[in-house]
C-alpha positions as CSV (number, residue, x, y, z in Angstrom):
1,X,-9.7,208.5,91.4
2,X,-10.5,207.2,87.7
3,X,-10.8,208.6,84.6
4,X,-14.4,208.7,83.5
5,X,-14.6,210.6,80.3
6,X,-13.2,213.4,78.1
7,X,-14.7,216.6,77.1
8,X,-14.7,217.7,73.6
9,X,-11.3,219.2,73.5
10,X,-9.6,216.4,74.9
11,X,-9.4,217.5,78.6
12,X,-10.2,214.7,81.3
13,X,-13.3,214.3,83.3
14,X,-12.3,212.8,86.8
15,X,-14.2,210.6,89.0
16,X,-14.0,210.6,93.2
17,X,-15.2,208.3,95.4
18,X,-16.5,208.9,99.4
19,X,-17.8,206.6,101.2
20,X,-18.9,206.8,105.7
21,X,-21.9,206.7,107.4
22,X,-24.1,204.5,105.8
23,X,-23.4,206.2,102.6
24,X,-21.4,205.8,99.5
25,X,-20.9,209.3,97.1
26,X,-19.3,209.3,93.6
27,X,-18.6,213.0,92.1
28,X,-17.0,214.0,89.1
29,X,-14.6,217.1,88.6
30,X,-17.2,218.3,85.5
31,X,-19.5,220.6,87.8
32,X,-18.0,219.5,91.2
33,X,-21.0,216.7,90.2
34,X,-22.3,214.5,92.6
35,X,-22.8,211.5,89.8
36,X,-23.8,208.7,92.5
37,X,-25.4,208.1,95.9
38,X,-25.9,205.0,97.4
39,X,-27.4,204.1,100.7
40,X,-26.4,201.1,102.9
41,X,-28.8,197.8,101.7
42,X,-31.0,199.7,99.5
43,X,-30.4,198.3,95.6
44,X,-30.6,201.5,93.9
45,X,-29.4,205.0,93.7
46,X,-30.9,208.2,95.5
47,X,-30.3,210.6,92.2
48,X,-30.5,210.7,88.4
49,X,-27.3,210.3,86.9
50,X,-25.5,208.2,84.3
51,X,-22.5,206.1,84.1
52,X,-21.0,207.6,81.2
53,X,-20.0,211.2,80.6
54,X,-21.8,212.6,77.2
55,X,-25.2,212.9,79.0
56,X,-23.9,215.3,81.4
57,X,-23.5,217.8,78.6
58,X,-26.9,217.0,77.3
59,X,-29.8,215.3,78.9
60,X,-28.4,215.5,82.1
61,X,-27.2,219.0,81.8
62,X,-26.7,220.8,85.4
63,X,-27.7,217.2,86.9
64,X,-26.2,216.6,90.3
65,X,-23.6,219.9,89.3
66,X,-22.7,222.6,91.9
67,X,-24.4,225.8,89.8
68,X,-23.0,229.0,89.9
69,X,-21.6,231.6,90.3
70,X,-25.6,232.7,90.2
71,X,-27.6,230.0,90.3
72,X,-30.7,230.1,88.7
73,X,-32.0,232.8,86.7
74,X,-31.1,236.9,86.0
75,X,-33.9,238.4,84.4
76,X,-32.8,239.3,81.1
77,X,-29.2,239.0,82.4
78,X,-28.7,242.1,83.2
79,X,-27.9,243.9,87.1
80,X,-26.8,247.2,88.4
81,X,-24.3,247.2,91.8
82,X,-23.6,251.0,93.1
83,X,-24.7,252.3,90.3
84,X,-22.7,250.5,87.6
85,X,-24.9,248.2,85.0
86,X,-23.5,244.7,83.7
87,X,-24.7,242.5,81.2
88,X,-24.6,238.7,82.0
89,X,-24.6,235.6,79.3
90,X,-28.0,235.3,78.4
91,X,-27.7,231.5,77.9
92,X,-31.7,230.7,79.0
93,X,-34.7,231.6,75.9
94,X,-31.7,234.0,74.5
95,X,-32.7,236.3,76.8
96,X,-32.3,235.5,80.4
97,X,-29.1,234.2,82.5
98,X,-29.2,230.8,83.6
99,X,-27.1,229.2,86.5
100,X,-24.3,231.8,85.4
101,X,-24.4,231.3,82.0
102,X,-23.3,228.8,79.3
103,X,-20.1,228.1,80.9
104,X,-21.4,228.6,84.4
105,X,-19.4,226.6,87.5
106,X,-21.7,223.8,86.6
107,X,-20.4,223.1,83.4
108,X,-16.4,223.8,84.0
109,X,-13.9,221.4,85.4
110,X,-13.1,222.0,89.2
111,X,-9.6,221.0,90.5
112,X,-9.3,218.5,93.0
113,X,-8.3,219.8,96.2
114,X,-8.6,218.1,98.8
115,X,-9.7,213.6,99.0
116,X,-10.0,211.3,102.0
117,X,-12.0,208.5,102.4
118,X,-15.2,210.1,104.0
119,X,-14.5,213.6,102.4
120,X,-13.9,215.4,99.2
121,X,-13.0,219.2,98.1
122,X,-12.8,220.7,94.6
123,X,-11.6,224.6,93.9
124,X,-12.6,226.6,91.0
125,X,-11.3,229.8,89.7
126,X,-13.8,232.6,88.1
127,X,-12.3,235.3,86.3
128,X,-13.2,238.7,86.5
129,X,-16.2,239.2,83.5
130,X,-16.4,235.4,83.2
131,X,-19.9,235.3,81.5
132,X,-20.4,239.2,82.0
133,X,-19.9,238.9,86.0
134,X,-17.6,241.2,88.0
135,X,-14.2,240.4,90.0
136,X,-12.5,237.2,90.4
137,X,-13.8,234.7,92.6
138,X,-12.2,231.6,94.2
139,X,-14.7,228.7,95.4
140,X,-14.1,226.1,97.5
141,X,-16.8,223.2,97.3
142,X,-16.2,220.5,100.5
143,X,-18.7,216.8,100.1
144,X,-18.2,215.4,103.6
145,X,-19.9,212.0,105.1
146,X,-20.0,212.9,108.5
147,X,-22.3,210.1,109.8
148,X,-25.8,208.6,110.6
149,X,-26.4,208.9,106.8
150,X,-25.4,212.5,106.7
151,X,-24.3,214.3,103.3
152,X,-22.8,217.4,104.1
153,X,-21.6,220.6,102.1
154,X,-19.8,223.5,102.6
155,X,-19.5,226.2,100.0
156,X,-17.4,229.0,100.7
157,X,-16.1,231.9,98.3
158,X,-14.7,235.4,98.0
159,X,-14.2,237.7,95.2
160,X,-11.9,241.0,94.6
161,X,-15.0,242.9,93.5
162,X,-18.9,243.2,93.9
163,X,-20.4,240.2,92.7
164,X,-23.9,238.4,92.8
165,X,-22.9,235.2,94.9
166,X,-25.2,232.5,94.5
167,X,-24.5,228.5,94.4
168,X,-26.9,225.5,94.3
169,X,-26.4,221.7,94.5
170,X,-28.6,221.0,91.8
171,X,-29.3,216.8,92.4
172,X,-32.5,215.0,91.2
173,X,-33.8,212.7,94.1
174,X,-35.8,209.6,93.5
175,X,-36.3,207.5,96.6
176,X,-37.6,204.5,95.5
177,X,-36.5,203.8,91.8
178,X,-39.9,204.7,90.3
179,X,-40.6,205.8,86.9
180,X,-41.9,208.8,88.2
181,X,-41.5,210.8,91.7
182,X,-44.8,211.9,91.5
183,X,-45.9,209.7,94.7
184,X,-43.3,211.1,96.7
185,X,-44.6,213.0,99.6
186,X,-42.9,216.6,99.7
187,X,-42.5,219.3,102.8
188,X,-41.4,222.6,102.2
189,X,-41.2,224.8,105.6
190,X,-42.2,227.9,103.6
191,X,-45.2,230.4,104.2
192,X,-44.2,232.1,100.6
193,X,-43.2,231.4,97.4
194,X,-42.2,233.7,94.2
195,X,-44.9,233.7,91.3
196,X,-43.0,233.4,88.0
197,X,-44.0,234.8,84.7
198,X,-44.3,232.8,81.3
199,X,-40.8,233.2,81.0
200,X,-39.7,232.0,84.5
201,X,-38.7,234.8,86.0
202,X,-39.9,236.1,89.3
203,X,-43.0,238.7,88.6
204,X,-41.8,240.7,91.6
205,X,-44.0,239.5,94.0
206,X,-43.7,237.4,97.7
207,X,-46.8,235.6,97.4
208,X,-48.6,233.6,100.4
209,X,-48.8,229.5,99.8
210,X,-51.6,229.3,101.5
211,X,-54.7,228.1,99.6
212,X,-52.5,227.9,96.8
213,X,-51.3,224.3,95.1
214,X,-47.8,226.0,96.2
215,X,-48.6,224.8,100.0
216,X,-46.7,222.3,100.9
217,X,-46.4,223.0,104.8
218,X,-47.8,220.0,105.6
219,X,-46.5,216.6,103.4
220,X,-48.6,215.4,101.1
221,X,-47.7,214.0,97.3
222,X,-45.9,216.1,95.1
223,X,-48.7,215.1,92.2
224,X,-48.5,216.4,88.7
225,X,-49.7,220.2,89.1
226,X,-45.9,221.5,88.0
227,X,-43.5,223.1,89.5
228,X,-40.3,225.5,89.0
229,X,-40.8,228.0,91.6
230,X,-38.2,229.5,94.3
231,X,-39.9,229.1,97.9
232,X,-39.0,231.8,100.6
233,X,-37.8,229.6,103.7
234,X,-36.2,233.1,105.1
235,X,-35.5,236.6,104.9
236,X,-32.1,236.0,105.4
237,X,-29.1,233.6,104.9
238,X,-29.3,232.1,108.1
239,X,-28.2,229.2,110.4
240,X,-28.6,225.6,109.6
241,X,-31.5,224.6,109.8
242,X,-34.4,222.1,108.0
243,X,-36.1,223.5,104.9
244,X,-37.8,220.4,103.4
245,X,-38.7,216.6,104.1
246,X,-39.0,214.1,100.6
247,X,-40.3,210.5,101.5
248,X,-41.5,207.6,99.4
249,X,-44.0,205.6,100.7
250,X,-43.1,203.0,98.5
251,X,-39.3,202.7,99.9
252,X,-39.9,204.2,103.5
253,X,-36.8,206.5,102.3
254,X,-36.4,210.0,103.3
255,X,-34.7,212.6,102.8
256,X,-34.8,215.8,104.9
257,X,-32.8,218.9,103.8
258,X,-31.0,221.3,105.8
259,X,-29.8,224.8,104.9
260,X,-28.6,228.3,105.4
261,X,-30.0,229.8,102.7
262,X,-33.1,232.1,102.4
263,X,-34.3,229.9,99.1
264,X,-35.5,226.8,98.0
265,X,-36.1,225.4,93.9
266,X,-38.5,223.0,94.0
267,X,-38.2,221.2,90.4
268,X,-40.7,218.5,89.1
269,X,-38.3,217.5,86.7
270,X,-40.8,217.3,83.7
271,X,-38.3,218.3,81.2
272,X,-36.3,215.4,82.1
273,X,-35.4,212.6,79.3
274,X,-32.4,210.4,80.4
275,X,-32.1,207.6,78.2
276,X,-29.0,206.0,79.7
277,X,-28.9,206.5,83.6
278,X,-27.4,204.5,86.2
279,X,-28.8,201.0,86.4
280,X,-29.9,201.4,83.2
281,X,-32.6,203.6,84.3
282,X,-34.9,205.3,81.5
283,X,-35.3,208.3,83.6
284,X,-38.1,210.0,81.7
285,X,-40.4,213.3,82.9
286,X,-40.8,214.1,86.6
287,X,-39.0,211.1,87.3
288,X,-36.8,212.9,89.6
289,X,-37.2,215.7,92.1
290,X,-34.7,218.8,92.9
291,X,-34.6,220.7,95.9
292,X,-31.8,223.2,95.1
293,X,-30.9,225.4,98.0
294,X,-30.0,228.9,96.9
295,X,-30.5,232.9,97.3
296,X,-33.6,234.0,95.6
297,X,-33.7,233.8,91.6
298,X,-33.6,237.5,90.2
299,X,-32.3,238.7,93.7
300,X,-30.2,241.4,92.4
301,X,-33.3,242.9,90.7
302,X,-35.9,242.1,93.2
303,X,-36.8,244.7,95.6
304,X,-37.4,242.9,98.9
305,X,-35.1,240.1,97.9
306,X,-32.4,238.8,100.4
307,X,-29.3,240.4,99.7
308,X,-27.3,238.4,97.2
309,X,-24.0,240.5,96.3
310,X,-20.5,239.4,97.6
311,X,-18.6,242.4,98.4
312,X,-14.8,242.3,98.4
313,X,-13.7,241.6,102.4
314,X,-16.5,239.1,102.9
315,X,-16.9,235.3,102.5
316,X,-19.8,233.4,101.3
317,X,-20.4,230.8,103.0
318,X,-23.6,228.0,102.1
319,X,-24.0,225.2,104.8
320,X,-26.3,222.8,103.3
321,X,-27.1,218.7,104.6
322,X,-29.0,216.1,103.2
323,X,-29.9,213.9,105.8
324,X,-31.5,210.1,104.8
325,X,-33.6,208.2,106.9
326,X,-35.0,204.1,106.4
327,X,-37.7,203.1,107.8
């Protein structure tokens, strides 16, 4: 462990290094952030990120953070479980919840739990009410390199009262050190995908991909159309199993993701602007790509939705592997 910045009021931001596999991971205790990630004999790194702390509370906000404890977005913040309304932070336009709110699990310092050389665990406390959200929750966040360049993670929670549950490793991936990612070739095992409104929040309906820009069944580039939108890869949290394929031609990287969970963002990055990233990247619009595993945005209002509540006696449990391949 190092020291690898300070937040505002003086408390330390932690850094943790992993290594097995073929892979080497740094994370920081801000966000349970994965910061680096390096593949054996390839000269650069597979995500955005930075080598010094302030940009993780600005332009690299959420960056390579485990979000929570509902990822994503709550129409204007606001739910209703048995009957009984809450109101969450309304941290996103000033109207909607984003990725828990202003002081979601992304932006709070995890504790160290657990550190070995091919594994790391951080644990995070969530009061009851902690930006408007019922019961206290305990999270347990595992980073494991389990081999044959293998990143695995475990998420696993449970709470005291009825909660909306909903985590997401929220990395950008760029596979070949580009300027842009907008060559990367992109597979999304999804036959639906949630239309948004002008605010980005799920219109209420499961629409078909097909025939649509939003079809990405087969690979092809990932191109410049734009893109933000949840895409239904089940019905159900369910077992491991793949839920998308990046490559770069230009590398002959890939990365194939694995999952339990009903959801996946797709994120173009086009709001990106990272002036100081690692390797002295200039890491400017769309020059990253995330693929954040998750429930579905607005769940807890959205008829038809997977069921994304957490009810005292059960565990939440998120599975999810990145698995890179070189050609």
């Amino acid at each position: 462990m190092e020291t690898f910045g300070h937040l505002p009021d003086g408390r330390t931001v932690e850094r943790v290094r992993i290594s097995g596999g073929g892979l080497t991971a740094a994370f920081l205790t801000w966000g349970a952030t994965l910061q680096d990630l390096r593949l054996d004999g390839v000269p650069f790194p597979l995500v955005l990120g930075s080598d010094r702390f302030e940009p993780y509370l600005g332009s690299l906000l959420y960056s390579g953070a485990l979000v929570g404890r509902f990822a994503n977005r709550i129409g204007k913040g606001g739910f209703e479980i048995d009957g009984t309304a809450f109101q969450a932070d309304r941290n996103f336009l000033g109207r909607h919840t984003l990725h828990g709110g202003a002081e979601g699990s992304g932006q709070m310092l995890w504790m160290l739990a657990d550190h070995g050389q091919d594994c790391v665990s951080f644990a995070l406390q969530l009061t009851d009410m902690h930006m408007g959200f019922p019961g206290d929750m305990e999270v347990v966040a595992k980073f494991s390199l389990p081999g044959d360049g293998v990143l695995a993670l475990e998420v696993i929670a449970t709470c005291n009262r009825s909660t909306p549950c909903n985590f997401a490793q929220h990395s950008y991936f760029n596979l070949d050190d580009s300027a842009s990612a907008t060559e990367h070739r992109l597979q999304i095992m999804a036959e639906s995908y949630l239309p948004v409104d002008g605010e980005m929040i799920p219109t209420g309906e499961i629409a078909p991909v097909a025939g649509t820009r939003f079809d990405f069944r087969l690979p092809r580039p990932v191109g410049d159309a734009g893109y933000d939108h949840n895409f239904c890869t089940a019905g159900i949290r369910t077992g491991l199993r793949p839920v998308a394929v990046l490559d770069s031609p230009a590398s002959g990287i890939s990365l194939t993701v694995e999952s339990t969970e009903p959801g996946l963002q797709f994120y173009d990055g086009a709001h990106l602007d990272v002036r100081d990233g690692l390797s002295g990247r200039l890491c400017g619009s769309k020059s990253g790509i995330a693929l954040e595993a998750q429930a579905w945005p607005d769940a807890p209002n959205m008829a038809g939705a997977p069921d994304a509540i957490l009810r005292p006696g059960e565990t939440y449990h998120q599975s999810l592997r990145y698995v890179f391949r070189s050609s």
